[in-house]
C-alpha positions as CSV (number, residue, x, y, z in Angstrom):
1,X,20.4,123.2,66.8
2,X,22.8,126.2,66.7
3,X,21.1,129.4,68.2
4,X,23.2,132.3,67.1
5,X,21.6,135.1,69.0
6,X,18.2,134.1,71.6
7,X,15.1,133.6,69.0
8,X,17.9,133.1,65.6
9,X,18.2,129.3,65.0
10,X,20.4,127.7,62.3
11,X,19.5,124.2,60.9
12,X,22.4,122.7,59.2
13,X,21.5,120.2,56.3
14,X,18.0,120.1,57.1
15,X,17.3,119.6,53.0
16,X,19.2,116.5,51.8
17,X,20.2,116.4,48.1
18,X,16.6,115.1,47.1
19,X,15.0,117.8,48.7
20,X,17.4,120.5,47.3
21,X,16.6,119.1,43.7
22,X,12.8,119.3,44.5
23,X,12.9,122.2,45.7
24,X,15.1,123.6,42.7
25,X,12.3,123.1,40.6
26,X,9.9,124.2,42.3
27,X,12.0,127.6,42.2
28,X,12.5,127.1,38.2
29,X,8.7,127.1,38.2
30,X,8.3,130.3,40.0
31,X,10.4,131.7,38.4
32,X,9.0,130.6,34.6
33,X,5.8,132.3,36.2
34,X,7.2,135.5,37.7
35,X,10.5,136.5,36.1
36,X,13.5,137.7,37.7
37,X,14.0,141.5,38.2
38,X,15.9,143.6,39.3
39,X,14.9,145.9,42.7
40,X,16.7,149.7,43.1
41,X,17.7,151.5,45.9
42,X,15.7,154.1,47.7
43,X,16.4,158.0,47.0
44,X,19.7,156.8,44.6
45,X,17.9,154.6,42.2
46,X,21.1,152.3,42.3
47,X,20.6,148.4,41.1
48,X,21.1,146.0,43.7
49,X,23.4,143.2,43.3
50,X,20.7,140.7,43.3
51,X,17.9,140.1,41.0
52,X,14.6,138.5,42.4
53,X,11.3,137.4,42.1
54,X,8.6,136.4,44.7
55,X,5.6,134.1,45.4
56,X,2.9,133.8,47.3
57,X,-0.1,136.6,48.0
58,X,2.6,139.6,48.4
59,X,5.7,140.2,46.6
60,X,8.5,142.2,48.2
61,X,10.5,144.9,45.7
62,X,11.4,148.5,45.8
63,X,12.5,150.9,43.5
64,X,13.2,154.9,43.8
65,X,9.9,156.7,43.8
66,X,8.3,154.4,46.3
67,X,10.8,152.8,48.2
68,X,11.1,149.4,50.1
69,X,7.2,147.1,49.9
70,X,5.3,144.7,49.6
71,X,3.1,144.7,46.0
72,X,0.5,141.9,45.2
73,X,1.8,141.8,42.0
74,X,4.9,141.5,39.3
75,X,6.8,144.9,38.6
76,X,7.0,144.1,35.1
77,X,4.5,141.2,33.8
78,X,1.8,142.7,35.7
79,X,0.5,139.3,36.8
80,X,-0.3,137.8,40.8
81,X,2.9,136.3,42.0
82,X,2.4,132.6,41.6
83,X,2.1,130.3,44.8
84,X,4.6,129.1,47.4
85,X,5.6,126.0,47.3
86,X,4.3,123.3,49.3
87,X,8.0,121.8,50.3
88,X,8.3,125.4,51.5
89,X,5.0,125.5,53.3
90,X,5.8,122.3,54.9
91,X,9.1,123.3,56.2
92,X,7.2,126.4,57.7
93,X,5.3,124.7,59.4
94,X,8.0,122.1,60.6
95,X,10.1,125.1,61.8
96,X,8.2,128.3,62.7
97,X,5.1,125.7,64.4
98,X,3.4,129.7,63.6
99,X,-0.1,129.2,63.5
100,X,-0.3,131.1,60.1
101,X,0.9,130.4,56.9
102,X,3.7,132.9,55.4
103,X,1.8,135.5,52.7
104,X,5.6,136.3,50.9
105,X,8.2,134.3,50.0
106,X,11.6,136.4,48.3
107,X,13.4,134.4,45.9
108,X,16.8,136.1,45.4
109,X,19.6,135.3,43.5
110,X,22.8,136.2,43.7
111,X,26.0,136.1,41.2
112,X,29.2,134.9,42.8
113,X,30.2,138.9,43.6
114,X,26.6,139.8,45.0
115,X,26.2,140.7,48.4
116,X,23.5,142.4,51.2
117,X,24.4,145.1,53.5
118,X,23.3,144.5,57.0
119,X,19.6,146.0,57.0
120,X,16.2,145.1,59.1
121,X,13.1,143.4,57.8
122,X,10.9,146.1,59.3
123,X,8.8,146.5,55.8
124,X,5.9,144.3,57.4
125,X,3.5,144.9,60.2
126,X,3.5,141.6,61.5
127,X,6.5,141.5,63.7
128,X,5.2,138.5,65.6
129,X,5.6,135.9,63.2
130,X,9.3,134.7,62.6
131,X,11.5,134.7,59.5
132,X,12.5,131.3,57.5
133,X,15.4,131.5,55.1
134,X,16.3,128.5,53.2
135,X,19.1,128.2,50.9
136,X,20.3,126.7,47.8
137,X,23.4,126.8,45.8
138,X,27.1,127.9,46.7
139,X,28.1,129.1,50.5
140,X,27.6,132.6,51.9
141,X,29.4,134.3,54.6
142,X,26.2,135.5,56.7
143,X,26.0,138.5,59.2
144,X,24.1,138.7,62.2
145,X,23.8,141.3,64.8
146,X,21.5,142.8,67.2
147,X,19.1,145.3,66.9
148,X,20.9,148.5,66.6
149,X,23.3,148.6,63.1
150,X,25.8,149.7,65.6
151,X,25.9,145.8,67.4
152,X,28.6,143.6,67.8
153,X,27.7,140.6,64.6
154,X,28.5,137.2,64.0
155,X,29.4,135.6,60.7
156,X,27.8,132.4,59.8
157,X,28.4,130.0,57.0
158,X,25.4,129.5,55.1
159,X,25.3,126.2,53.1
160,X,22.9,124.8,50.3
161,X,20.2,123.2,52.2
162,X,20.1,124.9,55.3
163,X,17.4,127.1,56.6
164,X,17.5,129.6,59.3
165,X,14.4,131.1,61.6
166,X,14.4,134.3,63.4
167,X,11.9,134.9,65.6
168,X,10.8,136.8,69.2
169,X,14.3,139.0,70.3
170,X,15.9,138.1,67.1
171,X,13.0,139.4,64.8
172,X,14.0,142.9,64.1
173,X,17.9,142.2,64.6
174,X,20.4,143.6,61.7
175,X,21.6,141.2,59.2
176,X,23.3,140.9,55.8
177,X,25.5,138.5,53.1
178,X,29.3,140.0,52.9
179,X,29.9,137.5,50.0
180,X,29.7,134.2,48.4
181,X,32.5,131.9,49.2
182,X,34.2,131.4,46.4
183,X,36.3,128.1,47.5
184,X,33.1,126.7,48.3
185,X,31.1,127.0,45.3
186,X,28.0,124.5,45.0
187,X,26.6,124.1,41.9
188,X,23.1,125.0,42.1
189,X,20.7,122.0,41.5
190,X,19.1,121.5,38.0
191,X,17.5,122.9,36.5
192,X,18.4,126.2,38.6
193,X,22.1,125.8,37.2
194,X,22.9,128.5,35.2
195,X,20.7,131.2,37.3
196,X,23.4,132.3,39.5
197,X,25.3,131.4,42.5
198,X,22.9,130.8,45.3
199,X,19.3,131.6,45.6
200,X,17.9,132.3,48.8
201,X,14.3,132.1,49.7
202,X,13.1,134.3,52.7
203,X,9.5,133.6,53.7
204,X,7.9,136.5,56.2
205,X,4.2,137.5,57.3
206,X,3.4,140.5,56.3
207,X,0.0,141.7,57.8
């Protein structure tokens, strides 16, 4: 499989159409449970181009007054985050082979003009454990780069069912979305059409 960087693996197709629609509605679920919200920046307060939700024990948001973490519970409803998927479990396990299961899974989803600027996921304290993304939906134009924000970066294509692992040297290496592709716009599966563009789930350790 393509390694990007040492410990930053891309696997190309590894969800066939099936799987993608499975998976879609496992995501509608979630999201039924846990609606989607919209994080804000540190310090500015500003809105970030994505809106998300989460699953599993911890649910990743931030918002002015208390900045970038990790709550055990909805911003808005109040309510546990509901649980991660199994196919998503599964594919942990089939990827990561980490001895423990992932405690958040981020479910963001971006509008064809969303984007992410290069940042670390340093919000944890388990830097051991690698990082699985797995997405759905239209191609992105992904970023990666080393550890200092100052690093030479790659661009990636990102396409509906791949996933992604960063691990070991790669853990704590900058990365980010410039933009959907707009030429290459997949329809996300039913019954997630209509949400956005793209949803990409990102499933860490936290503790």
């Amino acid at each position: 499989m393509p390694e990007i960087v040492p410990g930053a693996v891309l696997y190309p197709a590894f969800l066939n159409a099936a799987a993608q629609r499975r998976l879609a509605q496992d995501v509608a679920d979630v999201i039924a449970h846990a609606p989607l919200f919209t994080s804000r920046m540190p310090k500015s307060g500003l809105p970030m181009s994505v809106r998300m939700t989460n699953c599993g024990a911890l649910g990743w948001m931030s918002d002015r007054e208390r900045g970038y973490r990790y709550e055990p519970r909805h911003p808005e409803t109040g309510a546990p985050w509901p649980p991660i998927p199994r196919l998503l479990l599964n594919i942990w396990d089939e990827l990561t082979r980490h001895p423990k299961p992932p405690e958040a899974c981020l479910v963001n989803v971006y509008s064809d003009d969303a984007k992410m600027g290069l940042h670390q996921d340093r919000d944890e304290v388990d830097f051991d454990a690698p990082i699985l993304s797995v997405s759905l939906g239209a191609d992105c134009r992904f970023r990666f780069g080393g550890r200092k924000r100052s690093d030479k970066t790659s661009a990636v294509t990102l396409a509906s069912g791949d996933a992604f692992v960063f691990g070991g040297a790669a853990r704590l290496c900058f990365h980010g979305v410039d933009r959907i592709l707009p030429s290459i716009l997949t329809p996300l599966p039913e019954p997630l059409a209509g949400q956005g563009a793209r949803v990409n789930l990102t499933l860490r350790r936290v503790t």
